[in-house]
N, C-alpha and C positions, 0 to 999 in steps of 0.2 A: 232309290232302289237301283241299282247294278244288275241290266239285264246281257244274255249273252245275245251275242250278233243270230243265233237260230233263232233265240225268244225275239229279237226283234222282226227277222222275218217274218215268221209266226204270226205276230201281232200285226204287223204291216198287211199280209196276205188275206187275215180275219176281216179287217177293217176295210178293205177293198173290197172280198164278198161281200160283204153287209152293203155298203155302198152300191153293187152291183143289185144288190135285190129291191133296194128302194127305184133304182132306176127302170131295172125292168118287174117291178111287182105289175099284174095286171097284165105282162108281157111272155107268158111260156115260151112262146117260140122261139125269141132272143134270149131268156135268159138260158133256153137249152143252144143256141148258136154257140155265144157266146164261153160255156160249162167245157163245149166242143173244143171249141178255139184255144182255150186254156190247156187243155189235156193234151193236143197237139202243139203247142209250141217249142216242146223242148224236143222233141223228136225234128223238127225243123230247124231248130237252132244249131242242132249237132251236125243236122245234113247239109245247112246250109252258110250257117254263119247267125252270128247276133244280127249283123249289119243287113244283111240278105232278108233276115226275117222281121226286122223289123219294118225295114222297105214295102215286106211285102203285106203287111198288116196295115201301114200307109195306104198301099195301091185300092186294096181290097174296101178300103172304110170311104172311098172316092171323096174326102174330104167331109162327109157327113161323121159328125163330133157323136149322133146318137147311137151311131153304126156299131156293135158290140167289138168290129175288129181295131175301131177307133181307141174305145175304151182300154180295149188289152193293152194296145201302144201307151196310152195314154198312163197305161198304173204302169208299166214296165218302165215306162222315162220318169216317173215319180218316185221308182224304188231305185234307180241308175243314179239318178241325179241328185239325190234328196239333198239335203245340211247336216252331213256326217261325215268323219274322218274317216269310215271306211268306206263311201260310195265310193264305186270308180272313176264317177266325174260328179263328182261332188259342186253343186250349185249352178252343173250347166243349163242354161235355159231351151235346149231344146238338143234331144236325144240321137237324131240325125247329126245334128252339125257336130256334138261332140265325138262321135262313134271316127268319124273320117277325119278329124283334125287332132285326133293323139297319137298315142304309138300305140304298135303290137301290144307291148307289157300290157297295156292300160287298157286295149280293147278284150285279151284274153283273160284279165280280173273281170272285167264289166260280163263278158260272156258264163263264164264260173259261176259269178254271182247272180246272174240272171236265172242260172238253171237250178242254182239254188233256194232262190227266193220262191221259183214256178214251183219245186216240189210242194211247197207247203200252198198256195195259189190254187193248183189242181187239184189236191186233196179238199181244200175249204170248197172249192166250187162244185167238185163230185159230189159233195155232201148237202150242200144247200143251196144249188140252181140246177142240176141235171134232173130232168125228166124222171118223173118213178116210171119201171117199167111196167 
């Protein structure tokens, strides 16, 4: 089956929430952190830079992997990085080192794609981790 690069986002983005809900099931307060963190990132990315925001999603998770801003970093270097022709850094093993060791071209595809991958990410996470009101 031939799917298109949206449908794979799509699918990548589903499969991350799902993953996020078994992590934090049992967890409201993080998985609404977290719903938060998601729906603000591309607003930060535009203000700040991929590179800026990733950092700062680093800073924020103070090395704890449970940390939801750890997470976000952590599926954003898994959709950046993955084993496809059209990742922008296709099999790099950590998301930091490839952002400042390529070019421009290649960090404004990764950035593009970032914000395109988050549309469908922030939708999935509005829908099945944000708090009902």
């Amino acid at each position: 089956m031939i799917r298109t690069l949206e449908q794979e986002r799509a699918s990548d983005a589903l499969g991350k929430i799902q993953a996020a809900e078994r992590i934090f099931a049992g967890d409201e307060e993080n998985a609404d952190k977290f719903a938060s963190y998601v729906a603000g990132l591309p607003a930060t990315i535009l203000a700040n830079g991929l590179g800026q925001a990733a950092a700062t999603l680093l800073a924020k998770a103070k090395g704890v992997q449970d940390n939801p801003h750890y997470r976000l970093y952590q599926y954003l270097e898994e959709w950046l990085c993955r084993d496809a022709a059209q990742a922008p850094y296709q099999q790099a093993k950590d998301l930091m080192t490839a952002i400042v060791n390529n070019n421009r071209q290649t960090y404004l595809h990764a950035q593009a794609e970032a914000l395109a991958w988050l549309e469908w990410l922030k939708k999935f996470a509005i829908a099945f981790l944000k708090k009902k009101a």
